[in-house]
Every structure is written in C-alpha cells, then in structure tokens.
Backbone as CSV, one residue per row, in Angstrom:
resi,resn,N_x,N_y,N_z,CA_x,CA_y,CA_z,C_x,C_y,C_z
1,UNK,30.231,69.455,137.322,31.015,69.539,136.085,32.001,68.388,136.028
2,UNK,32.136,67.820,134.810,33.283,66.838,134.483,33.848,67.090,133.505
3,UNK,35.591,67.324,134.009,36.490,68.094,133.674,37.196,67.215,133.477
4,UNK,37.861,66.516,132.225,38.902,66.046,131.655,40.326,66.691,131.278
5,UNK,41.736,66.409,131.828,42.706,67.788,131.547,43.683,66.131,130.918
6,UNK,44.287,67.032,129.984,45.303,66.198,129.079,46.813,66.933,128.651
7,UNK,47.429,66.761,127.784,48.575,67.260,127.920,50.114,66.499,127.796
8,UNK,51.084,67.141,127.396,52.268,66.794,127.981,53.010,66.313,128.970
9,UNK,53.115,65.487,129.420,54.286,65.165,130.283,54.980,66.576,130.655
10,UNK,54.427,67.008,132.326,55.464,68.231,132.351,54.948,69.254,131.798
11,UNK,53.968,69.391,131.325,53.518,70.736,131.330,52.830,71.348,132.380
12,UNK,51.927,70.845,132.769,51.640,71.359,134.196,50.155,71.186,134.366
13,UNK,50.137,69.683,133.575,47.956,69.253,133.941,47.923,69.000,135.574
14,UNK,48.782,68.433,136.145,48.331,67.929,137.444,48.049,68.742,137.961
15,UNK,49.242,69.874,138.171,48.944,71.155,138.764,47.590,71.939,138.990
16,UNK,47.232,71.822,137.255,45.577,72.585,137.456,44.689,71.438,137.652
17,UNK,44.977,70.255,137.815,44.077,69.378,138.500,43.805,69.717,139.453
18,UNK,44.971,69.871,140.265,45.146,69.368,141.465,43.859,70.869,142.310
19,UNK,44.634,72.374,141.406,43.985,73.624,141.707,42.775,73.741,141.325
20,UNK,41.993,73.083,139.740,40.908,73.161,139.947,39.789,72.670,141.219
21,UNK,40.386,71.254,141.222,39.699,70.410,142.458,39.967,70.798,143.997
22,UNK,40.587,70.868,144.155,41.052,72.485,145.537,39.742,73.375,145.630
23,UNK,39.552,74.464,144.456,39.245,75.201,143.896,37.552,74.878,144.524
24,UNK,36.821,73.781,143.731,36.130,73.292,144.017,35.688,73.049,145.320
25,UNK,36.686,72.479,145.859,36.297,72.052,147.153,35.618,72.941,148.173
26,UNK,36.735,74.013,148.235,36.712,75.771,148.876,35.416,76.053,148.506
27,UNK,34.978,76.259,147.474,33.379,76.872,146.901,32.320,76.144,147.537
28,UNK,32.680,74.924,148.314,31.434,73.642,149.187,31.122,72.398,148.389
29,UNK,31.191,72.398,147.099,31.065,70.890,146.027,31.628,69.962,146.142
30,UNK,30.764,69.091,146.078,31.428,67.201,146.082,32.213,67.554,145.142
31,UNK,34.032,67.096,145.467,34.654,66.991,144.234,35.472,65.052,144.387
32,UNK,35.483,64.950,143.479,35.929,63.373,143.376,37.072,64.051,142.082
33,UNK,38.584,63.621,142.283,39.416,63.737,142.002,40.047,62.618,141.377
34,UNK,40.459,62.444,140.373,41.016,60.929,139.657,42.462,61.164,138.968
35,UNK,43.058,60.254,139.326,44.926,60.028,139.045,44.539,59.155,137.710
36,UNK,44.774,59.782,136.338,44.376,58.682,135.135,45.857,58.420,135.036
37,UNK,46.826,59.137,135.440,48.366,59.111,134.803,48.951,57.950,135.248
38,UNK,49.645,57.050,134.344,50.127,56.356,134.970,51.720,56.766,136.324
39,UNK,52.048,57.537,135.776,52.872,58.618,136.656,52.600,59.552,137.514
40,UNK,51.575,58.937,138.379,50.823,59.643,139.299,51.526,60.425,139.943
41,UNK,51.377,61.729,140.226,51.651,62.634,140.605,50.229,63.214,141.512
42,UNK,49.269,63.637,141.278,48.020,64.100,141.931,47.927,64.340,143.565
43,UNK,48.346,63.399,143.969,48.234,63.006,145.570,49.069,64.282,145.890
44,UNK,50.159,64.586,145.309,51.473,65.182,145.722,50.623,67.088,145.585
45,UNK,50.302,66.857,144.633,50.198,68.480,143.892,48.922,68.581,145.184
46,UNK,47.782,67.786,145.684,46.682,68.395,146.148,47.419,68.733,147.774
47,UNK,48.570,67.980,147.787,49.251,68.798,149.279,48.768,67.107,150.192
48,UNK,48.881,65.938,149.644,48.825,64.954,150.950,49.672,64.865,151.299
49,UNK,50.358,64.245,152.884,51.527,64.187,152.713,52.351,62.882,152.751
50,UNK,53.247,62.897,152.689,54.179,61.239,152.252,53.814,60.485,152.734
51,UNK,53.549,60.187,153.940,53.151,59.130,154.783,51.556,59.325,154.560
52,UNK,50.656,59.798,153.928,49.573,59.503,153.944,49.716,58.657,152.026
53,UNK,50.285,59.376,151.458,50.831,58.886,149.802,51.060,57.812,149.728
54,UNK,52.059,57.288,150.980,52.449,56.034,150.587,51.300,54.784,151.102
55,UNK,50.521,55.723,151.864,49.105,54.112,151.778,48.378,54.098,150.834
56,UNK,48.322,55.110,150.134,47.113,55.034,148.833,47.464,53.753,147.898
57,UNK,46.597,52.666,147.415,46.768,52.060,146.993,46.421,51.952,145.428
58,UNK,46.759,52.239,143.971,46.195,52.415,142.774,44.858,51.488,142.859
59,UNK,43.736,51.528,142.416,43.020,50.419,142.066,43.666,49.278,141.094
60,UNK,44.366,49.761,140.127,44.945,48.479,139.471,45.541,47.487,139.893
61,UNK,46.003,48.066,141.349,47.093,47.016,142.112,46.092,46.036,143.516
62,UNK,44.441,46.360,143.286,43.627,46.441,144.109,43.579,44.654,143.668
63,UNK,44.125,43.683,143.546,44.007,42.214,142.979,42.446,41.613,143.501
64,UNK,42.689,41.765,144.925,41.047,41.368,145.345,40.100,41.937,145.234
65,UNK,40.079,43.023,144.672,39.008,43.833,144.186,38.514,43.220,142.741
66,UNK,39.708,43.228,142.685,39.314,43.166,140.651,39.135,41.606,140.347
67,UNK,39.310,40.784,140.897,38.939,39.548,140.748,37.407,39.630,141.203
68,UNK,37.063,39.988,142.495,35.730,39.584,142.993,35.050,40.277,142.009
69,UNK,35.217,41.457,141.619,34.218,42.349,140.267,33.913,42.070,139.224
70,UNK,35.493,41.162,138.901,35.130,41.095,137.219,35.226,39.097,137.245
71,UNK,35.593,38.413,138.362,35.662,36.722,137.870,36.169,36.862,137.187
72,UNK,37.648,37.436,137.486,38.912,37.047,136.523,39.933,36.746,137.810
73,UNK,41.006,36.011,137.525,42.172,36.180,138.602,43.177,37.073,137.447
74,UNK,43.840,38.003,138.326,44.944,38.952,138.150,46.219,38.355,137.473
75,UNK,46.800,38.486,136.496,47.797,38.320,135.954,47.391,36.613,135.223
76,UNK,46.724,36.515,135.231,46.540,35.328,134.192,45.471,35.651,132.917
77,UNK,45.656,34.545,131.757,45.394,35.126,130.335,44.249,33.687,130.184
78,UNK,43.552,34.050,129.041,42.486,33.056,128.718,41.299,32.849,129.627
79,UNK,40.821,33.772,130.077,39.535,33.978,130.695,38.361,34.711,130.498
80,UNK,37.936,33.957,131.116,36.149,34.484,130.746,35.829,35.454,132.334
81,UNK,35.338,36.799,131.727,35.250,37.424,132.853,34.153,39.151,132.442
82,UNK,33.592,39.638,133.634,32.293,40.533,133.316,32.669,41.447,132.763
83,UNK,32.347,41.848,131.427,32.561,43.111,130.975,31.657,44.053,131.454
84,UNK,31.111,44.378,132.313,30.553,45.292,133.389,30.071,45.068,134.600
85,UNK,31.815,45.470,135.245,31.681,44.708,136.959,30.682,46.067,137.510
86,UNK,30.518,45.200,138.268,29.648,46.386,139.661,30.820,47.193,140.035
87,UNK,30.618,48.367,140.314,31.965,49.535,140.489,31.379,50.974,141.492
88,UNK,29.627,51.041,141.253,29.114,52.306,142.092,29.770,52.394,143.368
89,UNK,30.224,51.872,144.000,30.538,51.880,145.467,32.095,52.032,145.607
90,UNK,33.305,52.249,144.725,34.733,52.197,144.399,34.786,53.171,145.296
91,UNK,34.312,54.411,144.554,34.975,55.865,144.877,34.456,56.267,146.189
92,UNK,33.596,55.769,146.956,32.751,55.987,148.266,33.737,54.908,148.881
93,UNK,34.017,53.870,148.459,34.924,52.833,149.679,36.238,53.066,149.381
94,UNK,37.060,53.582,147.953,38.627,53.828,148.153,39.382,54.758,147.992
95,UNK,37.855,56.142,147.980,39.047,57.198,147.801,39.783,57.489,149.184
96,UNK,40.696,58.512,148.675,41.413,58.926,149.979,40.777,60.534,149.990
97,UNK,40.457,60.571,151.530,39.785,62.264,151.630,40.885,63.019,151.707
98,UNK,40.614,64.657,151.653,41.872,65.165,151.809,41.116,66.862,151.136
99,UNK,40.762,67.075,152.103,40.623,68.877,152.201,38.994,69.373,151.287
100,UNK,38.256,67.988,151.630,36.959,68.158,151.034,37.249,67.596,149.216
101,UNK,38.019,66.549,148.606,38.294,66.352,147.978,38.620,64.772,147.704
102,UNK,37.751,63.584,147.452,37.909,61.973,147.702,38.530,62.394,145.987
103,UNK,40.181,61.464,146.754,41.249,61.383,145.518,41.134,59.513,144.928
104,UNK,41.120,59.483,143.720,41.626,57.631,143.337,42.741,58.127,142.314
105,UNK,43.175,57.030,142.670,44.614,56.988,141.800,44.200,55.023,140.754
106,UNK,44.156,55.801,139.576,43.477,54.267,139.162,45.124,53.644,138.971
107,UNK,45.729,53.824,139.005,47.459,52.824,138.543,47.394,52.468,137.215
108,UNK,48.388,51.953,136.614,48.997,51.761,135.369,48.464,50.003,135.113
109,UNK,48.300,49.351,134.034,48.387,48.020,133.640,49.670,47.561,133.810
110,UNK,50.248,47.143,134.630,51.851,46.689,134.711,52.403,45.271,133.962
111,UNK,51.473,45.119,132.560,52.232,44.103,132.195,51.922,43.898,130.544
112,UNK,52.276,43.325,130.384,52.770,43.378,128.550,51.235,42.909,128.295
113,UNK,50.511,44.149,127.394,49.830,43.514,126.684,48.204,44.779,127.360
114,UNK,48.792,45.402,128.249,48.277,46.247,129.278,46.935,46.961,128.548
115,UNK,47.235,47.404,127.122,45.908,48.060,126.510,44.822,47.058,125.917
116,UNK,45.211,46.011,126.031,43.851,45.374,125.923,42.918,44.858,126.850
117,UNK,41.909,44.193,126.773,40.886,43.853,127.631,40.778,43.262,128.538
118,UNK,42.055,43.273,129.452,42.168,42.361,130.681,41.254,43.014,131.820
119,UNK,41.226,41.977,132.960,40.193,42.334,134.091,40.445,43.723,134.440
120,UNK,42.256,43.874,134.946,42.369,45.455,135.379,41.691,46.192,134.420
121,UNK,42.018,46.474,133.435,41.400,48.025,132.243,39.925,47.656,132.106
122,UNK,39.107,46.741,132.251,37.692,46.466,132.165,37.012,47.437,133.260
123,UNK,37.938,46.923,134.588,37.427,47.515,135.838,37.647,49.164,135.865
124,UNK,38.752,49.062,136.071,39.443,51.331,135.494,37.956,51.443,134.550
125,UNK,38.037,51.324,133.471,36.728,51.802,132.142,35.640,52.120,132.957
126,UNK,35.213,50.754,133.354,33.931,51.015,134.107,33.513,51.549,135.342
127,UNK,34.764,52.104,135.885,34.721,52.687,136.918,34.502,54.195,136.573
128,UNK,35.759,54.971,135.810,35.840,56.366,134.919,34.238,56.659,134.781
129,UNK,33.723,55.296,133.651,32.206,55.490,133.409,31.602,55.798,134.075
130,UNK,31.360,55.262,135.625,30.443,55.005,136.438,30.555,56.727,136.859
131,UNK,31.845,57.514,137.358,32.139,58.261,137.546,31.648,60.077,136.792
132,UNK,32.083,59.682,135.555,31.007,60.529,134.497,29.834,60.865,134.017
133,UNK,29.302,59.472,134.134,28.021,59.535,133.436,26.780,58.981,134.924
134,UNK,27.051,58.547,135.748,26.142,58.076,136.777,26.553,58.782,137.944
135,UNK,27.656,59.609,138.537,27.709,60.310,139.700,27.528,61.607,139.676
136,UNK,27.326,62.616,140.689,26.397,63.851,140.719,27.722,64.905,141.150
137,UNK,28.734,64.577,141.350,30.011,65.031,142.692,30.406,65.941,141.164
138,UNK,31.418,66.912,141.261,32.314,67.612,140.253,33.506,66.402,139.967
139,UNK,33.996,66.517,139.189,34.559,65.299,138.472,35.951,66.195,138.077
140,UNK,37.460,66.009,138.323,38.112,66.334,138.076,39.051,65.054,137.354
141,UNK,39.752,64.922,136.336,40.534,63.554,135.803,41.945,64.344,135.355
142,UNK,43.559,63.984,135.914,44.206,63.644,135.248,45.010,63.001,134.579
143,UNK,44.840,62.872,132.752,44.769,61.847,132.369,46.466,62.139,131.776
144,UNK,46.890,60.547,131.178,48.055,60.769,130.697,48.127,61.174,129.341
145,UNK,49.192,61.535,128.809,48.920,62.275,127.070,47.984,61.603,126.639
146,UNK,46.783,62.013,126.485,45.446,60.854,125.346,44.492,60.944,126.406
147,UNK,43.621,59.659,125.739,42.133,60.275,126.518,42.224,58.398,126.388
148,UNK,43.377,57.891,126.706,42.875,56.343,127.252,41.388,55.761,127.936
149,UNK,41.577,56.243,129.063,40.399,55.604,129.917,39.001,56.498,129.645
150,UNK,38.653,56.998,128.105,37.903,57.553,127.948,37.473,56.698,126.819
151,UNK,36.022,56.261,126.734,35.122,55.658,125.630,34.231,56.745,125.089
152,UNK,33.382,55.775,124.232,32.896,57.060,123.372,31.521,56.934,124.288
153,UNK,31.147,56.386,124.769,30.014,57.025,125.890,30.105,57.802,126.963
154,UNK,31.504,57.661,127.455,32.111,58.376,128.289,32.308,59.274,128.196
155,UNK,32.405,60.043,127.015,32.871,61.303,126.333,31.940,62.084,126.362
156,UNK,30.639,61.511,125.969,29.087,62.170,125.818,29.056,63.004,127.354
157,UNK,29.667,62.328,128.511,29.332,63.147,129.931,30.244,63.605,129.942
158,UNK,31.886,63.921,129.484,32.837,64.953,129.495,31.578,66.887,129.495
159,UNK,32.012,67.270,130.475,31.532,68.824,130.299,33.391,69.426,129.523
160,UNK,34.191,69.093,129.520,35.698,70.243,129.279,36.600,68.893,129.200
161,UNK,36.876,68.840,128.215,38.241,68.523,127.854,39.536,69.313,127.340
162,UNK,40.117,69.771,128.363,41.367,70.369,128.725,42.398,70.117,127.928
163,UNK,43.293,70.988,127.475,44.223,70.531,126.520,45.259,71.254,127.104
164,UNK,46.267,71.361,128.677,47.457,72.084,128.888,48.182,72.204,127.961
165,UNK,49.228,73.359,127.587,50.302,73.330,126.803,51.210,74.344,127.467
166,UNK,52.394,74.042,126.686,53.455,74.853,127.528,54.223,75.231,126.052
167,UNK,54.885,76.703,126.276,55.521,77.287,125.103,56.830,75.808,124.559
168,UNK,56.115,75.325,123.457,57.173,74.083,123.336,56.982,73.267,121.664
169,UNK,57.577,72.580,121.261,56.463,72.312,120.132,56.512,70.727,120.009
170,UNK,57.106,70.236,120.829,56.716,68.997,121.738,55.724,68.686,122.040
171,UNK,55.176,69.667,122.841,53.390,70.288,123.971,52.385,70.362,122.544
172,UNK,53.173,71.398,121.405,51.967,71.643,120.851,52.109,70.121,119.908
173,UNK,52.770,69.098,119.595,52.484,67.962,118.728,51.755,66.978,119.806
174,UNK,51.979,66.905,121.110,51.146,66.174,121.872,49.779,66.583,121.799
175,UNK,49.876,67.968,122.402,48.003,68.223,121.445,47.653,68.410,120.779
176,UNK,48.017,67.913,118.993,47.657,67.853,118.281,46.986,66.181,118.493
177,UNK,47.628,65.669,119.252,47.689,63.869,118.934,46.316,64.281,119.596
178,UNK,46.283,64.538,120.923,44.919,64.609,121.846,43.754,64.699,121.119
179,UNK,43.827,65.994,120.058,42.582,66.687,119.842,42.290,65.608,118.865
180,UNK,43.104,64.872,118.018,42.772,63.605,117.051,42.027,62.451,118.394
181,UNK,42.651,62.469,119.184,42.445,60.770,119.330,40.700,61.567,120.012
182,UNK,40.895,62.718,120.815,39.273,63.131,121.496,38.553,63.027,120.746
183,UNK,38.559,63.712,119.369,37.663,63.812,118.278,36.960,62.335,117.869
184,UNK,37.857,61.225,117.557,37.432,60.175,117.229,36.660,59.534,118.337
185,UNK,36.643,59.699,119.551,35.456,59.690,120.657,34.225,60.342,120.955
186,UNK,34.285,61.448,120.274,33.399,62.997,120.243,34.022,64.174,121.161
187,UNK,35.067,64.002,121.734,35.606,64.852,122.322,35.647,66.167,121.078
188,UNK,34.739,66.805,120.854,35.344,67.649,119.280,35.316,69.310,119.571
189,UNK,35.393,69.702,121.284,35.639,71.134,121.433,36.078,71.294,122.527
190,UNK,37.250,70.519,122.221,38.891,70.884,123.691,38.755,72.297,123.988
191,UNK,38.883,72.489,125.393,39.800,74.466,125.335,41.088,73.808,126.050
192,UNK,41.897,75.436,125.838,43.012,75.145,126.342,43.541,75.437,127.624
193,UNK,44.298,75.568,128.038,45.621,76.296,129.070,46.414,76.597,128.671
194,UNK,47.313,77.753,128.596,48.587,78.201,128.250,49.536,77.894,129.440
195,UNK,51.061,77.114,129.815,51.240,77.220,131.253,52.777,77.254,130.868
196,UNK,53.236,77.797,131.675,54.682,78.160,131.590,55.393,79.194,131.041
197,UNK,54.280,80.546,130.657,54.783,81.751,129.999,56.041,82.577,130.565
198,UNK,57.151,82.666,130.327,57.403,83.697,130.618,57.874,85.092,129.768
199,UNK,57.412,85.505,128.427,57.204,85.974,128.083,56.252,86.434,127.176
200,UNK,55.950,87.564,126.562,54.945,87.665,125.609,55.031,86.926,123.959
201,UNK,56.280,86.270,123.716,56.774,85.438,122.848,56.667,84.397,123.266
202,UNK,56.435,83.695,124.319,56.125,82.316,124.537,54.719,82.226,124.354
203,UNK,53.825,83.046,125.154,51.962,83.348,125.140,52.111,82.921,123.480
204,UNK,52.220,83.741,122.682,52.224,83.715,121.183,52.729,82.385,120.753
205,UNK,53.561,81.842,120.957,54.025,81.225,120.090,53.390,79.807,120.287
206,UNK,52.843,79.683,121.971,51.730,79.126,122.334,50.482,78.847,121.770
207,UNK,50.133,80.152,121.267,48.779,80.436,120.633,48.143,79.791,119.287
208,UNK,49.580,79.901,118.553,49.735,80.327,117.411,50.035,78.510,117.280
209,UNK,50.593,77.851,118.004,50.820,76.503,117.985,49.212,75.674,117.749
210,UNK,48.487,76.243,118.959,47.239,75.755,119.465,46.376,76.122,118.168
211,UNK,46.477,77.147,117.794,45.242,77.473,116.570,46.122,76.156,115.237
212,UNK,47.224,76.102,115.061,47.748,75.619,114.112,47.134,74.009,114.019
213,UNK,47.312,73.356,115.335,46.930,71.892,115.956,45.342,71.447,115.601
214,UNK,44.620,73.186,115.897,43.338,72.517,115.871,42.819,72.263,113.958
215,UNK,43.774,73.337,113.761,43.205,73.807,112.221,43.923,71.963,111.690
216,UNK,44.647,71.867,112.073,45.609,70.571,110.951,44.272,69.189,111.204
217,UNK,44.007,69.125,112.330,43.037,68.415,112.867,41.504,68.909,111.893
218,UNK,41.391,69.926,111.179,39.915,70.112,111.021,38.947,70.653,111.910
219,UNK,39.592,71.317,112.868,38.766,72.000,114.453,38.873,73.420,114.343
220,UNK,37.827,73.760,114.795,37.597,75.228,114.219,38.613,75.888,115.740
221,UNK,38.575,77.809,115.663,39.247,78.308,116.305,39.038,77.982,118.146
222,UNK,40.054,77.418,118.703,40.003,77.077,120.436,39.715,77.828,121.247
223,UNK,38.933,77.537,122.374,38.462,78.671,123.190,39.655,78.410,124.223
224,UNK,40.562,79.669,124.739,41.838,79.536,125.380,40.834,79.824,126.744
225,UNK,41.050,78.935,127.881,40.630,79.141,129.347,41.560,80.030,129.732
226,UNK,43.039,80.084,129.559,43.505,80.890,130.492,44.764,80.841,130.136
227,UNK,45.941,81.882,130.899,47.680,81.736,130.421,47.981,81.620,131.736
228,UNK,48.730,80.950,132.008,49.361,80.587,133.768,50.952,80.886,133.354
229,UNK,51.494,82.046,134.088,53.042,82.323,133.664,53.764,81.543,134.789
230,UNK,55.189,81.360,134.043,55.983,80.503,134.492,56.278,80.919,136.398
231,UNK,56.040,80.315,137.219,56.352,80.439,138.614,57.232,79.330,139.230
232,UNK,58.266,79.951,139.829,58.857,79.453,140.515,58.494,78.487,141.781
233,UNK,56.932,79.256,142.409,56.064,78.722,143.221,55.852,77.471,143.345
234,UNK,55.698,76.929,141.813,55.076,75.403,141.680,56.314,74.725,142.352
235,UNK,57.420,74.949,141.719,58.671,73.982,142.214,58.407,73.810,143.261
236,UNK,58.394,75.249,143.919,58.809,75.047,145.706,57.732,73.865,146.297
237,UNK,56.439,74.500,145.798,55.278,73.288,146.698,55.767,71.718,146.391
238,UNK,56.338,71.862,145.622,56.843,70.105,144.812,57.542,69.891,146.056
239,UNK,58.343,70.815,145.565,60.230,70.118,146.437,59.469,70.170,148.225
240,UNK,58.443,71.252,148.635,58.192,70.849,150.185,57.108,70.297,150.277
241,UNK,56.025,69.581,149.728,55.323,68.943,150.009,53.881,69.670,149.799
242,UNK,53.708,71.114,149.293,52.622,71.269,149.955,51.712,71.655,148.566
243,UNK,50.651,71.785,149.047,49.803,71.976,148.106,49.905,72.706,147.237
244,UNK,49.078,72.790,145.732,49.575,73.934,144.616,48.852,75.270,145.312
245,UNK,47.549,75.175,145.735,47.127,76.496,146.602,47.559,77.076,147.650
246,UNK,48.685,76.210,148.382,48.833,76.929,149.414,50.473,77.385,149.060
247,UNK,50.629,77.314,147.550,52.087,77.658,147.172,52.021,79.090,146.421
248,UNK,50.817,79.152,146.352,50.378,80.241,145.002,50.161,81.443,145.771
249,UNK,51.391,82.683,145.286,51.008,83.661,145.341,49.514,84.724,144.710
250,UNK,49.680,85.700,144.981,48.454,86.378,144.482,48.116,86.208,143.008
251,UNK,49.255,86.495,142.533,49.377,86.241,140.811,48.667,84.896,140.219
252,UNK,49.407,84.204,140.519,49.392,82.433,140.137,47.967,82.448,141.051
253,UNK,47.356,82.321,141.964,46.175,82.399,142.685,45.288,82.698,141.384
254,UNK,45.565,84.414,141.376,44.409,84.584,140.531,43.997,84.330,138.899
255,UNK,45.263,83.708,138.429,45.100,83.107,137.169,44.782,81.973,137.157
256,UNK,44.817,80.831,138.034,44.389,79.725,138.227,42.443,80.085,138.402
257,UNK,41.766,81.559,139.695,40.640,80.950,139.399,39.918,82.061,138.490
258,UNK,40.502,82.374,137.441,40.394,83.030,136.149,39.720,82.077,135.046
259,UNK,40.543,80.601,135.484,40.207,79.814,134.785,39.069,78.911,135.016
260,UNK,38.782,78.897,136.025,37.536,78.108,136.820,36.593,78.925,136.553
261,UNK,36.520,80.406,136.625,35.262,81.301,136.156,35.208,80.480,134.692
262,UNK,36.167,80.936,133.922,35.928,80.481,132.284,34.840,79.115,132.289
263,UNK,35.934,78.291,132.585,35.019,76.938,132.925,33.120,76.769,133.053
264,UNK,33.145,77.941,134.565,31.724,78.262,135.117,31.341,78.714,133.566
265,UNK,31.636,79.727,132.873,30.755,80.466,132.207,30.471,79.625,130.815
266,UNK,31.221,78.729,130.655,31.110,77.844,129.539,30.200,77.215,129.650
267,UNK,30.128,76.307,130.980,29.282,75.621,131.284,27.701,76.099,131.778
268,UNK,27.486,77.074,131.671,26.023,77.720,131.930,25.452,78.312,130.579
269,UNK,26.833,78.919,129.504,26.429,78.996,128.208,25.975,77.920,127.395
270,UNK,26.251,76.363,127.485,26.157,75.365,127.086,24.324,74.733,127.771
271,UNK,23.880,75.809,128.774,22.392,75.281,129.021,21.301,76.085,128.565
C-alpha cells in the first residue's frame, strides 16, 4: 500500500506516519518510510534516537549524489541537466533502518527559487516516483501541507491520500487547500483522520468542517478512517525520545490500529 498523509502543521500527520509504518512493520511488510516535510520530524516520532538523527543526512543536502544523477552542480543556475536521473538504488543505499522500517528524509530546497526545476527537486520527484509507482515495499509519506512532491503520475500509484485534521478551522482551511491542490493531480478521494478530540464537540465540529471542505471543493461525502482523542501520551514520547508506539496506551494503541484495519479494508474493496 502507498499511503500519502497531509495536513496541518501540528496536527498530528507525523505521528500517524510514524504509527502507521511501525504498524506495518510489526505485521512482517517491507515498509519504506519518507520525511516529505520540510520540518522533518519523522525520525523523532518512529523512536530513533538523537545520536542516530543527527547522522541522517536529507537527500537534498546529498550534493554528490545529486550532481553525479542529474549532471548538474548544486547551487548553481543555467544548466543543462537529466530530467530523469537514475534513483532505483536511493532508498536501498540511504535509508536509515530502524525497527524493520528503511526511513529517507528527502530535506527542503534551501534556496530562493526552491520550487522550480533545479537538480535537487528533479532528483526528490524522481525518486517519490520511483518509490510509488516502481517499488513493491508499503510506502508510507509525510508530506508538508500539499501534495508538493506529488505529480500527476505519481498520484495514479497513491493507494490513500490522508487528510489529518485537528478540531480547528485553520486544519479544516488547510484541507480544504489539500483536497484542491490533490484533485488537480487526481488525488480526487482523500479520507480523513480526526486527531486531537477531546470532546464530543470537537469530533463534530471536526466533521462537520471536513464534509464542508469537501463539498466547497465539489467532492462528494469523505470516508473518515478514524478519531484519535487528544493524549497527553504523544507529548511525553516527544519530550523523551521514544517512539509513538511505545508511548501509546491501550486507548491511543487501539485507535491508531482501527485505522490501519480501515485502510486494509479500503484497499481490498478497491480490488
């Protein structure tokens, strides 16, 4: 399965990144795990720890990589260079392992002008691609608000594009933006996450956001994966280092793989 999760800043995509791909792992499946955010967080939520974090290197910051791939040099402008480097071999030579789970952290474009067609974002694209549409592993991505490093061929191998939200209406105008920019890719049947409930007026007002977003968009009624209530849990694994599964009580446990069944059953209804 290839699982795209999107969202707010702070609502809590990494988190179920981090737990779906966990999740995965535990069950015996190749999972290949991807940091799209430029505010990588991922490494942290799957429980690596600091001193293993701080060697991971983004691919964007990978200079000798991305020159030998694409015959471009790094940080210079006016060049001629491959719009489809060789990339099959990235995620086998740079992920980082970590509990049955090869993590990449693709890094940010760090310089003015970053969304267009320079060597770095050529290489990221065609890598994501290579990842979706040509590898066999479960595919977990989290991406930053939008579906950036997603093309419209790329989209065709999306199985779930994820839409977190949190009782907010911040959360729900960010996924409104999502379900526009997915749609214009073919992304055109997001489900959601509810995350941060703590009451039966937040669930709702959640809901009621999400049906509103899809309807303004032209998208018929959302299939909700799941409600994850507000836990204190997550903090703690933050603030000590450790993984979102090994922070999760019974509760939070079993609403997290509430949502991975959903997932399963979507994806077998869809064959």
């Amino acid at each position: 399965m290839k699982i795209a999760i999107s969202g707010k800043g702070g609502a809590g995509k990494t988190t179920l990144a981090a737990a779906l791909a966990l999740m995965a792992a535990e069950r015996g499946e190749k999972v290949v795990a991807v940091d799209a955010d430029p505010d990588a967080n991922l490494a942290q939520a799957l429980g690596i720890p600091e001193a293993a974090r701080s060697g991971i290197v983004p691919i964007a910051r990978r200079a000798a990589l991305i020159e030998e791939r694409t015959g471009a040099k790094v940080e210079q402008y006016g060049q001629i260079f491959k719009l489809n480097p060789e990339v099959s071999d990235i995620a086998l030579s740079y992920a980082f392992a970590h509990r049955g789970v090869a993590l990449l952290v693709l890094g940010a474009i760090e310089r003015g002008g970053g969304g267009c067609a320079c060597a770095e974002s050529v290489l990221l694209r065609a890598l994501v691609t290579d990842l979706v549409l040509y590898k066999g592993e479960t595919l977990v991505m989290d991406m930053e608000a939008g579906v950036e490093h997603l093309g419209r061929a790329t989209a065709r191998g999306v199985d779930e594009m994820i839409v977190v939200v949190e009782p907010g209406q911040r959360s729900i105008d960010t996924a409104r933006r999502v379900i526009r920019m997915g749609a214009e890719i073919g992304l055109r049947d997001p489900s959601f996450v509810i995350n941060k409930t703590r009451s039966p007026a937040d669930e709702e007002f959640a809901r009621r956001g999400v049906a509103w977003a899809m309807r303004a968009e032209g998208r018929p009624e959302p299939e909700l994966l799941g409600v994850i209530p507000y836990s204190d849990e997550i903090g703690g694994c933050d603030r000590d280092g450790m993984a979102v599964l090994d922070a999760a009580g019974p509760a939070l446990r079993a609403a997290l793989e509430s949502i991975a069944v959903r997932l399963s059953d979507r994806k077998a209804a869809r064959r």
